[in-house]
C-alpha positions in Angstrom: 127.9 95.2 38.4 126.2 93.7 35.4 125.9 90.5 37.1 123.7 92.3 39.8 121.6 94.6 38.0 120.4 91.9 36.0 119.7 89.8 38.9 118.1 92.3 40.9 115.5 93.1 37.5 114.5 89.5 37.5 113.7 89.2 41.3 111.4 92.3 40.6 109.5 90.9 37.1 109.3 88.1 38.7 107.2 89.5 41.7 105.5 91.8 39.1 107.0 94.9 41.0 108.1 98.3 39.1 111.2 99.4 40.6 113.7 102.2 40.3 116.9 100.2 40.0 119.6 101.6 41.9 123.1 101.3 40.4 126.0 100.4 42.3 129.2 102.2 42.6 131.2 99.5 44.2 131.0 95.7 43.9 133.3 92.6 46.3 133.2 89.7 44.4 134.2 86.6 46.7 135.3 84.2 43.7 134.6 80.3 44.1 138.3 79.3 44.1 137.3 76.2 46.4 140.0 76.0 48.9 141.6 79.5 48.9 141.2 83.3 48.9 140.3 85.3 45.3 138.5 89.0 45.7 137.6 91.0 42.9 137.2 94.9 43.6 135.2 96.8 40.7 134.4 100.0 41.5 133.3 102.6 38.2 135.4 100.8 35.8 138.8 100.9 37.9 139.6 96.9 39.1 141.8 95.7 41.8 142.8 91.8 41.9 143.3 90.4 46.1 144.7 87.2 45.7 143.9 84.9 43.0 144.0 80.7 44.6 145.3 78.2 43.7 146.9 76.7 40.6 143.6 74.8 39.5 141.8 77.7 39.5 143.6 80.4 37.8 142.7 80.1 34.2 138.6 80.7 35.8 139.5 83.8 37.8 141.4 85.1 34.5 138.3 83.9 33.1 135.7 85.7 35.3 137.9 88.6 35.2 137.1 88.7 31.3 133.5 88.3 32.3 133.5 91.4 33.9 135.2 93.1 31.2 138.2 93.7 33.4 140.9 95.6 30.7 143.4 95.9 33.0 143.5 95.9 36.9 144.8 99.5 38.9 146.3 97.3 41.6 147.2 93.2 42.5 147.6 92.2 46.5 149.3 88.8 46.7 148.3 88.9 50.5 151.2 86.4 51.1 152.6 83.6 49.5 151.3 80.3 50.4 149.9 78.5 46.3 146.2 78.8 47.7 146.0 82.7 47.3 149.1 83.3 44.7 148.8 80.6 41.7 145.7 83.2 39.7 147.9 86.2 41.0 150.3 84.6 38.5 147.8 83.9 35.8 146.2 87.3 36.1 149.5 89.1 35.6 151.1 86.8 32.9 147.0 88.1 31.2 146.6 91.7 31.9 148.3 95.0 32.0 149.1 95.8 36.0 150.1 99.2 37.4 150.7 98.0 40.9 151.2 95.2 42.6 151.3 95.4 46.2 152.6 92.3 48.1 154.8 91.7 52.0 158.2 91.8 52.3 159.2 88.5 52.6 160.7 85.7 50.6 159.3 82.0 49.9 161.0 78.8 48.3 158.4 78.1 46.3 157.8 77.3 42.8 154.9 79.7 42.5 156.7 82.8 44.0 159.6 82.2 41.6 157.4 82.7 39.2 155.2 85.3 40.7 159.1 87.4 40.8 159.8 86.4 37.3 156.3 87.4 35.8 157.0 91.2 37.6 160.3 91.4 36.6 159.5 90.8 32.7 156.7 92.8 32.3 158.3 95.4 34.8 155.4 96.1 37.2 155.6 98.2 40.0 155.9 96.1 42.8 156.2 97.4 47.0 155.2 96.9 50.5 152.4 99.1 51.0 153.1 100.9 54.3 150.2 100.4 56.8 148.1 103.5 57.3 148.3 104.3 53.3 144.6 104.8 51.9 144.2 104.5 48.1 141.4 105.1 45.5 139.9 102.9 43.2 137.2 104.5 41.5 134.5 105.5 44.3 136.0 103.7 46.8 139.3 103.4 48.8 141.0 101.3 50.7 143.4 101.4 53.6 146.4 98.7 54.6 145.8 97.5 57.8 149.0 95.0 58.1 151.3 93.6 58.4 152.9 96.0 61.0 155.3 93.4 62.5 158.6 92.0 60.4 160.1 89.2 62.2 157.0 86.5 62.4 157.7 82.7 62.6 154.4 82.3 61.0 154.5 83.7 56.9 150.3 84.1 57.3 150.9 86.8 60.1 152.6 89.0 56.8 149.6 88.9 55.1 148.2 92.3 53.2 145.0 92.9 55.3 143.0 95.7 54.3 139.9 97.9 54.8 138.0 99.1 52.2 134.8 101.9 51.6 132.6 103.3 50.0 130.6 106.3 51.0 128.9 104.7 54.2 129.7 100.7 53.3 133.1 99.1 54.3 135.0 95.6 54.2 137.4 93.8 55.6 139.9 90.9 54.4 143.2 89.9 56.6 144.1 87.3 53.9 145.4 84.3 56.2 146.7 86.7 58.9 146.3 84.5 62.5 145.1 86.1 65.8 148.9 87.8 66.4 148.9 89.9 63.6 145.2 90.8 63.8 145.7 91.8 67.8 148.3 94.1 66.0 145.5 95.2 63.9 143.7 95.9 66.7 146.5 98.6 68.7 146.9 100.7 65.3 143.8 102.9 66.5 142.9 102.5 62.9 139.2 102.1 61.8 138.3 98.2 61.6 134.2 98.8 62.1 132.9 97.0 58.8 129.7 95.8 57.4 131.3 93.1 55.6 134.1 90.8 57.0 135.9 88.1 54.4 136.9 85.6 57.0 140.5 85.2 57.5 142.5 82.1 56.6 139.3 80.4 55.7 137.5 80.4 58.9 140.1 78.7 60.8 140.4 78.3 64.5 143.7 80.7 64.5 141.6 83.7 62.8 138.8 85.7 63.6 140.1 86.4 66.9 137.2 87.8 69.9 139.9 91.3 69.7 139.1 91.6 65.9 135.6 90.7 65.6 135.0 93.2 69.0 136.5 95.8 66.3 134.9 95.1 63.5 131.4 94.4 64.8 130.7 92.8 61.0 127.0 92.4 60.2 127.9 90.0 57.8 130.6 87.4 57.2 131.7 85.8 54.1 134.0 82.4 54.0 136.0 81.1 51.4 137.2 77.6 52.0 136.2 74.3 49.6 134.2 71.8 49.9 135.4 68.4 52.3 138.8 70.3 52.7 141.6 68.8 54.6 142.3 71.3 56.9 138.7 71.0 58.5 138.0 74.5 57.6 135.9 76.2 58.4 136.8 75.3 62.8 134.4 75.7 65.2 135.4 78.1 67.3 135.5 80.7 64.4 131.7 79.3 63.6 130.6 80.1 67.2 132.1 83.3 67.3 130.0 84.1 64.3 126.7 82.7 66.1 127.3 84.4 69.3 127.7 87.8 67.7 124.4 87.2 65.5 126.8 87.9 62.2 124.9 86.9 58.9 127.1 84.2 57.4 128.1 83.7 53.3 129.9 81.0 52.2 131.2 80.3 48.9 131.3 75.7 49.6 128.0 76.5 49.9 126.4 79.2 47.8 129.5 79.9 45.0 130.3 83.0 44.4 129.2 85.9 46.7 128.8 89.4 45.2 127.8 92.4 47.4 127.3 95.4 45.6 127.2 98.7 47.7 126.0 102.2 46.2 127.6 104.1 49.1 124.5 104.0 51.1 123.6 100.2 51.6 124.9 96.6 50.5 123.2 94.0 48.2 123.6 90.4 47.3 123.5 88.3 44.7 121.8 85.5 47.3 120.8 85.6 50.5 122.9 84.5 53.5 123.0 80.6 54.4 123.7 81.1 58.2 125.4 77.8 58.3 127.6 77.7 60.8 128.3 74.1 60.5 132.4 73.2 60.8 134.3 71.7 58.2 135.2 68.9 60.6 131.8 67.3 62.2 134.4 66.1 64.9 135.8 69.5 65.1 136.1 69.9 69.0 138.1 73.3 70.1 140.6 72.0 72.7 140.4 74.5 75.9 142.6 74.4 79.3 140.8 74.0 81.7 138.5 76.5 83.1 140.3 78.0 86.1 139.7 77.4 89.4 137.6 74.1 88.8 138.8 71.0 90.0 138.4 67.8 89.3 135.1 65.8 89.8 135.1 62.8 92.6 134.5 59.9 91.0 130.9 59.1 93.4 129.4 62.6 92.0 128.2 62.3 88.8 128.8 64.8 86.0 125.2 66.6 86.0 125.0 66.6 89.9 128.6 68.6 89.6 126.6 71.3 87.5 123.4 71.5 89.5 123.1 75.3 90.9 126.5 76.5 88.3 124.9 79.5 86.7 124.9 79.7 83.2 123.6 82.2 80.6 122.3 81.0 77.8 121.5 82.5 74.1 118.4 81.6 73.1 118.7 82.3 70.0 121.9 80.5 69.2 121.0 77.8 71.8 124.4 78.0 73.2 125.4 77.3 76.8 128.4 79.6 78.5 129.6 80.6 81.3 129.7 83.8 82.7 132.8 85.4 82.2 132.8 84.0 78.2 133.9 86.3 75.8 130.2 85.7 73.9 128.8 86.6 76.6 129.6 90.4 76.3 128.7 90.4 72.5 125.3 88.7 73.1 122.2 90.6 72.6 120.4 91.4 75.9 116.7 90.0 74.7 118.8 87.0 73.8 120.7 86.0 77.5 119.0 84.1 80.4 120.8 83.5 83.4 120.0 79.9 84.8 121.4 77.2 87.7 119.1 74.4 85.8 121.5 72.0 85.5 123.8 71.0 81.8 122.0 68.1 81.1 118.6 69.6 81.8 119.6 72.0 79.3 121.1 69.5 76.7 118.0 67.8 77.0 116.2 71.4 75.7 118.0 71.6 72.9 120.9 73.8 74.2 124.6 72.5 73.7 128.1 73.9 75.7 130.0 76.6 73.6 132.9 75.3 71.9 135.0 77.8 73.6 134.2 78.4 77.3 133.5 74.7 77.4 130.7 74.5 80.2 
């Protein structure tokens, strides 16, 4: 909160205003753990820890912790196991005093959950599944456990901890690395997902951020967590054009570092602006569809753009994407931004327009 105040003071001297400054109740701190998933939850002095990444960044979120004159944290979610999101889990609860850990019930043959066990069992923490449909407080704000409802996955990122949390009239959403299965299980709880603020999961990567969550959560804003020249390609593409098509403000922390919205109960701040850069991880990133069904194969004497001469397509103007009717973006696309059109696709390329990455016109 500190962090915030201070930059909101200098934004206003700056601009030789006189302002009023409003003090939060609740900040999200999306830590710069490069590739991997660390949240920090302050909210009037009470902490809560979600996932910490990996091993080379543990000793700077114990670090930033200390920053924030964290004393000890009211609760730890290891979200699951995989090293990118339980490594500073390890290193925050070998440092501070913990009165719950939450984390799923599952094992791992890891190094790093040995020692995640070991570190509970020696400084006897409470440790359980939290049961989805639980809400707890922390401070002025709560949070409710949204997952994992399912206990037989073949995937261990479909057990992650995904939870909702608010303040007054603000709310957020992180799924950890849970994949589309587990969030379309989010989805038939009848639980609230409608959030300002959604923490992308498993970095922004093809298998997440499903059209059945984001139709849920209707975010205004997105944050990503993922590093810089990654190997996994993260963020995809599809997730990217999801984000465009639904006109959700993007964050990311490759970019911009460390993103901190602050919330008073009433409305959200930042501690920068969002960088709406949707670009992919991959530049060759191309989203591999079957194909669309009832087409058919071109003959080889028509050529590709006479094919698509009088197809209608509806375009966003504003994203400058290309879909076809029945696309899912289609039915999250602002009205004042969709044009119905039979030019043909490379007339449109040749605007400025290119095919979405997951209708595939």
């Amino acid at each position: 909160m500190k962090r915030l105040l201070k930059y909101a003071l200098s934004i206003a001297v700056m601009s030789g205003l006189a302002v009023t400054p409003v003090f939060a109740q609740t900040e999200i701190h999306v830590l710069d753990v490069g590739q991997g998933l660390s949240v920090l939850v302050e909210s009037h002095g009470h902490y809560m820890l979600y996932d910490g990444g990996d091993r080379d960044k543990s000793s700077f979120v114990v670090s930033y912790l200390k920053e924030e004159k964290v004393n000890s944290l009211d609760y730890v979610i290891a979200s699951h196991y995989d090293a990118d999101h339980l490594n500073g889990v390890v290193g925050a609860l070998n440092v501070f005093p913990v009165k719950q850990v939450f984390s799923p019930d599952y094992a791992a043959d890891t190094r790093v959950f040995n020692s995640f066990q070991s570190v509970i069992e020696t400084k006897a923490i409470d440790r359980k599944q939290p049961q989805v449909g639980t809400t707890y407080q922390l401070g002025d704000a709560s949070f409710q456990i949204l997952s994992p409802t399912g206990d037989k996955y073949s995937d261990p990122n479909n057990y992650s901890i995904g939870i909702r949390i608010t303040d007054g009239d603000s709310s957020f959403l992180i799924t950890g690395d849970a994949e589309s299965d587990s969030e379309k299980e989010m989805c038939k709880t009848n639980l609230e997902l409608e959030s300002d603020v959604y923490i992308m999961g498993h970095h922004g990567s093809g298998t997440s951020t499903s059209w059945e969550l984001l139709q849920k959560a209707t975010p205004e804003y997105a944050i990503l967590s993922c590093g810089t020249g990654n190997t996994y390609g993260h963020p995809h593409i599809e997730s990217m054009e999801k984000l465009q098509d639904m006109e959700i403000q993007l964050l990311r922390t490759d970019k911009q570092g460390t993103i901190i919205a602050s919330t008073d109960g009433t409305s959200i701040t930042w501690n920068t602006d969002p960088c709406n850069d949707y670009s992919a991880g991959d530049i060759n990133d191309k989203p591999i569809q079957p194909q669309k069904q009832g087409t058919e194969k071109q003959s080889s004497n028509v050529t590709a753009n006479q094919a698509t001469i009088g197809t209608e397509y509806i375009l966003n103007t504003s994203t400058k994407k290309i879909h076809y009717p029945d696309c899912n973006s289609v039915k999250q696309m602002k009205e004042k931004n969709k044009k119905t059109t039979t030019e043909s696709r490379d007339s449109l390329i040749a605007q400025g327009y290119s095919p979405c990455g997951n209708c595939r016109p």
